[in-house]
C-alpha positions in Angstrom: -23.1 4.9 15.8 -22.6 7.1 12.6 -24.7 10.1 13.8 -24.0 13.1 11.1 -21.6 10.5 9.2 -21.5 11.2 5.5 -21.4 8.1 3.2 -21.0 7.8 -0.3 -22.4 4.4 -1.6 -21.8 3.3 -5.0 -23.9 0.5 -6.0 -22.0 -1.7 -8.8 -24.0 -4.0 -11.3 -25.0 -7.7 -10.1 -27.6 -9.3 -8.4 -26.3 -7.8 -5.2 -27.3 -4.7 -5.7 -30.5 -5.2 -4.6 -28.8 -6.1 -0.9 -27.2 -2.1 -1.2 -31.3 -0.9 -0.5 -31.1 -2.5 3.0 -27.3 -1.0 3.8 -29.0 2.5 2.7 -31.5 1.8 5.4 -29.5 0.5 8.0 -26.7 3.2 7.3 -29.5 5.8 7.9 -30.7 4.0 10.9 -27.7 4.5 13.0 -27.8 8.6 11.6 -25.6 8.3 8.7 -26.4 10.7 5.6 -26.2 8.4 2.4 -25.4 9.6 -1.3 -25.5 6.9 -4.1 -24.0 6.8 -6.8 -25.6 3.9 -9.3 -24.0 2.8 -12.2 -25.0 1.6 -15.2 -25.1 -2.2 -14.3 -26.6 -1.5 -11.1 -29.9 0.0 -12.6 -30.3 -3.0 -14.3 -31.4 -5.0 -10.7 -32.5 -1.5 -8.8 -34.2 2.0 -10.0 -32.9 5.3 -9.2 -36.4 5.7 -7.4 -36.1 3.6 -4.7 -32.6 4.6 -4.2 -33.4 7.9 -4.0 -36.4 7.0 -2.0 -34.6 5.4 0.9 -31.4 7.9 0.9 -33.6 11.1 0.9 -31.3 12.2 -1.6 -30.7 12.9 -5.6 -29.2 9.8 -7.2 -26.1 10.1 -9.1 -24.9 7.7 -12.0 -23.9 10.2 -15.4 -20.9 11.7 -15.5 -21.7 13.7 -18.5 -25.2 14.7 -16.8 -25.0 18.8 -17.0 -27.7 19.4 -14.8 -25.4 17.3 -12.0 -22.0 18.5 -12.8 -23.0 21.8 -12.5 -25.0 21.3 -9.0 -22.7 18.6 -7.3 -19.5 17.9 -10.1 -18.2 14.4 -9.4 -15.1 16.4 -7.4 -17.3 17.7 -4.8 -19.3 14.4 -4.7 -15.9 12.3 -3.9 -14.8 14.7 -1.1 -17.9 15.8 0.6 -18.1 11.9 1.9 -16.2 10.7 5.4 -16.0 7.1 3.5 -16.9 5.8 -0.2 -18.3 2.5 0.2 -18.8 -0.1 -2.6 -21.4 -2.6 -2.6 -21.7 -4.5 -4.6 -18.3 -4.0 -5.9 -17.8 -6.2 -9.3 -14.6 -7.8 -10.8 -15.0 -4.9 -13.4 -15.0 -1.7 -10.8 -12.2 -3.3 -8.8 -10.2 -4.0 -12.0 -11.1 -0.4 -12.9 -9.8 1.2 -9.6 -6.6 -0.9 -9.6 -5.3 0.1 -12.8 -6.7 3.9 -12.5 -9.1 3.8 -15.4 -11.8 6.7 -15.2 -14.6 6.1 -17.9 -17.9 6.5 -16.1 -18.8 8.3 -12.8 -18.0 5.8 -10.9 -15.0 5.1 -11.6 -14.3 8.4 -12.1 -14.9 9.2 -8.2 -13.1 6.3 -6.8 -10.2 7.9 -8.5 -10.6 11.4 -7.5 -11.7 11.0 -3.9 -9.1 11.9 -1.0 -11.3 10.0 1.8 -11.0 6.0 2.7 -12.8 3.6 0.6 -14.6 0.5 1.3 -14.9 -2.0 -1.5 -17.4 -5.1 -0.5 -17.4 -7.1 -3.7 -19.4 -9.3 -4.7 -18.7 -12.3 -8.0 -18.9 -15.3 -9.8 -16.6 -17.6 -7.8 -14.7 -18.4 -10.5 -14.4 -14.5 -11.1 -13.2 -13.4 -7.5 -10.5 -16.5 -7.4 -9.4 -15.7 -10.9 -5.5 -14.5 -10.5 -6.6 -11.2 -12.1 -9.3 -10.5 -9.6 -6.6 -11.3 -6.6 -3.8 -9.2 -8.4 -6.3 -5.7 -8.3 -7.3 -6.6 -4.8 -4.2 -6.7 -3.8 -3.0 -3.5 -5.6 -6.1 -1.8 -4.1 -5.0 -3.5 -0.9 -1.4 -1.7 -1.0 -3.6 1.4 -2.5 -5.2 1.8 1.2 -8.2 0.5 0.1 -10.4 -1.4 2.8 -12.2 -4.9 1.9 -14.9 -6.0 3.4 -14.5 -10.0 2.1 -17.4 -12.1 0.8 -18.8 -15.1 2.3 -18.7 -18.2 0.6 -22.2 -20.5 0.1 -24.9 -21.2 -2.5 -25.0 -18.5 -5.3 -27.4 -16.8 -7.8 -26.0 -18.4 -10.3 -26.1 -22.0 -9.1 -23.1 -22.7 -7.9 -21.4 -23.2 -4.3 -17.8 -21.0 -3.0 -16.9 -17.7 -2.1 -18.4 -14.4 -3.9 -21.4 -14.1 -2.2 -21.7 -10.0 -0.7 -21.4 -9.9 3.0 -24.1 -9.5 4.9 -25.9 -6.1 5.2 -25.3 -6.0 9.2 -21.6 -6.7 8.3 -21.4 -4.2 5.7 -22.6 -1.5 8.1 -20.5 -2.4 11.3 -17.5 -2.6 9.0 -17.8 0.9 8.1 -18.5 2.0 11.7 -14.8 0.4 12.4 -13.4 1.9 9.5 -14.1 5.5 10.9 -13.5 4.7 13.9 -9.9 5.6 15.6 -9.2 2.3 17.1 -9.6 0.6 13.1 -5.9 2.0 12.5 -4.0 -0.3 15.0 -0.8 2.0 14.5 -2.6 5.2 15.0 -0.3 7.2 16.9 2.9 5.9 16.2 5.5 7.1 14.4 7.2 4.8 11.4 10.4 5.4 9.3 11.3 3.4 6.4 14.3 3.7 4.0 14.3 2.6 0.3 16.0 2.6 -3.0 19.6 2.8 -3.8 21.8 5.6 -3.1 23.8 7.1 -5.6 27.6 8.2 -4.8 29.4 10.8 -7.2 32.4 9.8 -8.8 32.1 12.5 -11.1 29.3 15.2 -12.6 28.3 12.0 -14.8 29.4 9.2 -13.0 27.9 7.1 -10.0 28.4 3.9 -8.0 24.6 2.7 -7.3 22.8 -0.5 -7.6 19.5 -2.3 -9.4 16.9 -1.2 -6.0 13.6 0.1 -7.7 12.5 1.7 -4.6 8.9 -0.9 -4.7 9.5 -2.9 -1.9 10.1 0.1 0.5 7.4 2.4 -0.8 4.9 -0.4 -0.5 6.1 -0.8 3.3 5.6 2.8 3.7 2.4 2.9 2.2 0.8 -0.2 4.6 2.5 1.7 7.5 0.7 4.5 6.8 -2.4 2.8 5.9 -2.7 1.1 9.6 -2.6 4.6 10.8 1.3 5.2 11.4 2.6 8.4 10.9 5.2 7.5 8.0 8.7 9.1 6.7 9.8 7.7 3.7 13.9 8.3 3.1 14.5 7.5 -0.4 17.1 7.3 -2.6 16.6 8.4 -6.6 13.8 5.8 -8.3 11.1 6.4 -10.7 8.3 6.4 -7.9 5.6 8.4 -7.0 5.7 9.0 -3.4 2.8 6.9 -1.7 -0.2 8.8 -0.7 -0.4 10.0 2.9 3.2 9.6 3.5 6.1 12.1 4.7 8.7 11.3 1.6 12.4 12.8 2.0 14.2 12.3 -0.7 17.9 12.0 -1.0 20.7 10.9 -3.0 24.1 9.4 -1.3 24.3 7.5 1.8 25.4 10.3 3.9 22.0 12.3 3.3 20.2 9.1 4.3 21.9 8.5 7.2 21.2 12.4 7.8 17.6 12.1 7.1 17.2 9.0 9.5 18.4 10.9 12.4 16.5 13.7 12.0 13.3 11.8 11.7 13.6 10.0 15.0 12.5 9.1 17.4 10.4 6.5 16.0 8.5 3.4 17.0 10.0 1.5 14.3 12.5 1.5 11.8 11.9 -0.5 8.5 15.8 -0.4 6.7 14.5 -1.2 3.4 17.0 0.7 1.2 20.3 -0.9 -0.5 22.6 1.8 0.5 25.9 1.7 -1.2 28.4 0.1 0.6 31.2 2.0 -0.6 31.5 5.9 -1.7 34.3 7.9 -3.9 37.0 9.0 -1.6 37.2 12.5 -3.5 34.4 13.4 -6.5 36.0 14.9 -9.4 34.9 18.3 -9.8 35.0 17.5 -13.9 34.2 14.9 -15.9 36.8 12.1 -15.8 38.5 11.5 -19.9 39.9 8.7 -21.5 42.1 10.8 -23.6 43.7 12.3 -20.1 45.2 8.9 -19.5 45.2 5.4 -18.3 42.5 6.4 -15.5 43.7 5.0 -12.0 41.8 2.4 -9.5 38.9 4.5 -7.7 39.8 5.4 -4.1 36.9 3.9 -2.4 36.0 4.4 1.8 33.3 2.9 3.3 29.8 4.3 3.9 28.3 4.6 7.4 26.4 1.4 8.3 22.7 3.5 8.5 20.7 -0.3 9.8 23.8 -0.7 12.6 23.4 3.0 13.6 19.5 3.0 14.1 20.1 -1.0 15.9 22.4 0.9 18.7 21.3 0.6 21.5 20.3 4.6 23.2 17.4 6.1 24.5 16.2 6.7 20.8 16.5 3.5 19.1 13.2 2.5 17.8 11.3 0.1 19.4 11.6 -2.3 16.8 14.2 -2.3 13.9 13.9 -4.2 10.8 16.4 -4.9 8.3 16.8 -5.9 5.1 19.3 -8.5 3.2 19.4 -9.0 -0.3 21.2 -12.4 -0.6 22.6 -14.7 -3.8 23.3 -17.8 -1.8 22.7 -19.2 2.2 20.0 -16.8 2.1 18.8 -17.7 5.8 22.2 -18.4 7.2 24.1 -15.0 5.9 20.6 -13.4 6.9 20.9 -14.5 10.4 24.9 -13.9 11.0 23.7 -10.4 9.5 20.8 -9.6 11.9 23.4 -10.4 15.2 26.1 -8.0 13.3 24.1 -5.0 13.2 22.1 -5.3 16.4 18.2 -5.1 14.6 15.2 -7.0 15.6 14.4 -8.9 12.4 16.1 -9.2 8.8 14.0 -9.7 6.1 16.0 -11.7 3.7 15.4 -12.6 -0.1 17.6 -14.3 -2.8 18.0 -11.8 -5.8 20.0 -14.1 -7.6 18.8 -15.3 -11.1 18.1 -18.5 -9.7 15.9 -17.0 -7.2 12.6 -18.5 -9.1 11.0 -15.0 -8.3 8.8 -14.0 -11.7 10.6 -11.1 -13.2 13.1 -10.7 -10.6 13.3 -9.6 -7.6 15.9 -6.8 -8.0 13.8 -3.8 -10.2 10.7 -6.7 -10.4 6.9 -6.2 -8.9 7.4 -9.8 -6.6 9.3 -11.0 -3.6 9.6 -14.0 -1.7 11.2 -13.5 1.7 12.2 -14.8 4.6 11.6 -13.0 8.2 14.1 -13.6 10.4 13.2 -12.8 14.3 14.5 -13.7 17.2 12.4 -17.1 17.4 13.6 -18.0 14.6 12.7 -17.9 10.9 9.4 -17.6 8.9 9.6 -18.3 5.2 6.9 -16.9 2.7 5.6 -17.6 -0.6 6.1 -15.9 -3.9 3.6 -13.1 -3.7 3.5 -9.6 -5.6 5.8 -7.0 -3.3 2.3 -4.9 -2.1 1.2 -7.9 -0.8 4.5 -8.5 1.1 4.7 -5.4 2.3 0.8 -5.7 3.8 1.8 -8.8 5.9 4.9 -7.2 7.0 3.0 -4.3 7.7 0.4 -6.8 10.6 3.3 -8.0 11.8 5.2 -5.0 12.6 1.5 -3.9 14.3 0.9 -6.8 15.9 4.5 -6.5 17.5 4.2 -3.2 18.6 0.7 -3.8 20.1 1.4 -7.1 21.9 
């Protein structure tokens, strides 16, 4: 039931929309109040009367409309709902939410609303499998935004595959799930997950560090979160924004991670994303270090505490499951499976970040990852995919372990 629910609908533009009159009525059915917004494309299949009509409520769709922004401004309207849903949403909305873009009202509220979203979309079939179409929903996807797919079949514009909007009674149970508690399969339990590099002072200018951008681990954080696990990021310095909904710690050198590990536990799992630097200046100069003093002398190095090894031992606050990661140049699986029965974890993820790794752009500092999960039944290899997308089906296995 969705008995004094509160749901903002926002009807895109395509021969869908006319399906968004029935979810208005079946929404209100089972006691859910409905506001609409209708964009601009949408009015061309449906009128703001029979919206307005069915939802017992004003119809939104200006952005620059005075009379609206000054009774209900398009802030209020995007928090006032428990969910935003979107049907139909069109290639050009999703393409519009996944790069941020804010030009109508629509848009403008997706972008400004702190409550879950619910995108149904609706296409072309050429349009939803077109790689730009797959790229936003998978941003959205690592965004925390919820899908609700379409079914494939005859249509309107003659031909046959997927793109058709799901059905009404689909639409409407989907968003019953989505606010309900048991939708977040890690609801409840607690997730930590390291990323970055760490930087270790050699002098007021100078630091040992590596290439880590940080993506990989605050995508990981971000599906944690988004499946309802309460999530503490630990990250060394990137050029980030901390994901949405997440606990972020940030820290420099090694030793602060290792600090800020401990101090988040317990946990239910531990996701060791970060390339911490193995090695650390035995002494930091106080002042910067100059040529003209001299021939400068080898760096005393001494090694940094192994953070992966330390949350693997076993005690009464190990995490239930611990997850490394190895970033390999050559005998990726094999190096990655001596490595997950050195330190004692539960899985290694392992990639090649060699030039030679085929990954588009890199995988060091890139936006893709191909990697290969190594568990104790063995080893799982997956495809070249954007590192969002990795971290989602990392994210369903990590769940699906800690539900089993």
């Amino acid at each position: 039931m969705l008995q004094d629910k509160r749901v903002l609908l926002i009807i895109g533009g395509g021969i869908a929309a006319y399906k968004a009159l029935d979810v208005i009525r079946r929404l209100r059915e089972r006691g859910a109040d409905v506001r609409c917004v209708l964009t601009s494309g949408g009015a061309e299949f449906i009128t703001p009367l029979s919206v307005a009509a069915l939802s017992e409520n004003q119809v939104f769709s200006s952005l620059f409309d005075l009379k609206d922004e000054s009774e209900m401004g398009h802030i209020r309207l995007s928090r006032e709902a428990d969910v935003v849903l979107v049907a139909p949403a069109t290639a050009d909305l999703m393409a519009k939410a996944a790069n941020g873009l804010a030009g109508d009202l629509a848009s403008t509220v997706l972008l400004a609303t702190d409550k879950p979203v619910l995108m149904a979309p609706s296409m072309n079939t050429r349009m939803w499998e077109h790689a730009a179409t797959q790229r936003n929903m998978a941003q959205l996807k690592a965004d925390g935004i919820g899908f609700i797919a379409p079914s494939a079949g005859e249509l309107a514009c003659g031909e046959v595959g997927t793109g058709r909007l799901a059905e009404v009674t689909d639409i409407v149970d989907a968003v019953a799930a989505f606010l309900s508690p048991a939708a977040k399969p890690l609801a409840g339990r607690r997730a930590l997950v390291t990323a970055g590099p760490t930087h270790e002072p050699i002098d007021p200018v100078r630091y040992i560090a590596n290439r880590s951008s940080g993506r990989q681990g605050y995508a990981i954080a971000s599906a944690l979160s988004n499946l309802g696990a309460h999530t503490v990021l630990v990250s060394g310095p990137t050029q980030l924004e901390p994901p949405r909904g997440v606990e972020t710690v940030q820290v420099e050198t090694a030793l602060e991670m290792q600090a800020a590990c401990e101090k988040a536990l317990p946990a239910d799992v531990a996701v060791c994303v970060a390339a911490v630097a193995d090695w650390r200046s035995n002494q930091q100069q106080d002042e910067k270090m100059k040529k003209s003093d001299g021939p400068m002398s080898a760096l005393s190095l001494v090694e940094n505490p192994d953070i992966l090894a330390g949350l693997s031992k076993p005690s009464n606050r190990r995490p239930k499951l611990v997850v490394g990661f190895a970033a390999e140049t050559c005998n990726v699986i094999e190096y990655a499976t001596q490595k997950r029965a050195r330190k004692g974890c539960d899985w290694i993820v392992a990639n090649d970040v060699s030039p030679k790794s085929g990954v588009v752009g890199g995988v060091m500092g890139g936006k893709r990852n191909q990697v290969h999960v190594i568990t104790g039944a063995g080893s799982e290899t997956w495809p070249d995919m954007p590192k969002q997308a990795v971290a989602m089906r990392l994210a369903d296995k990590i769940a699906a372990a800690l539900t089993a």
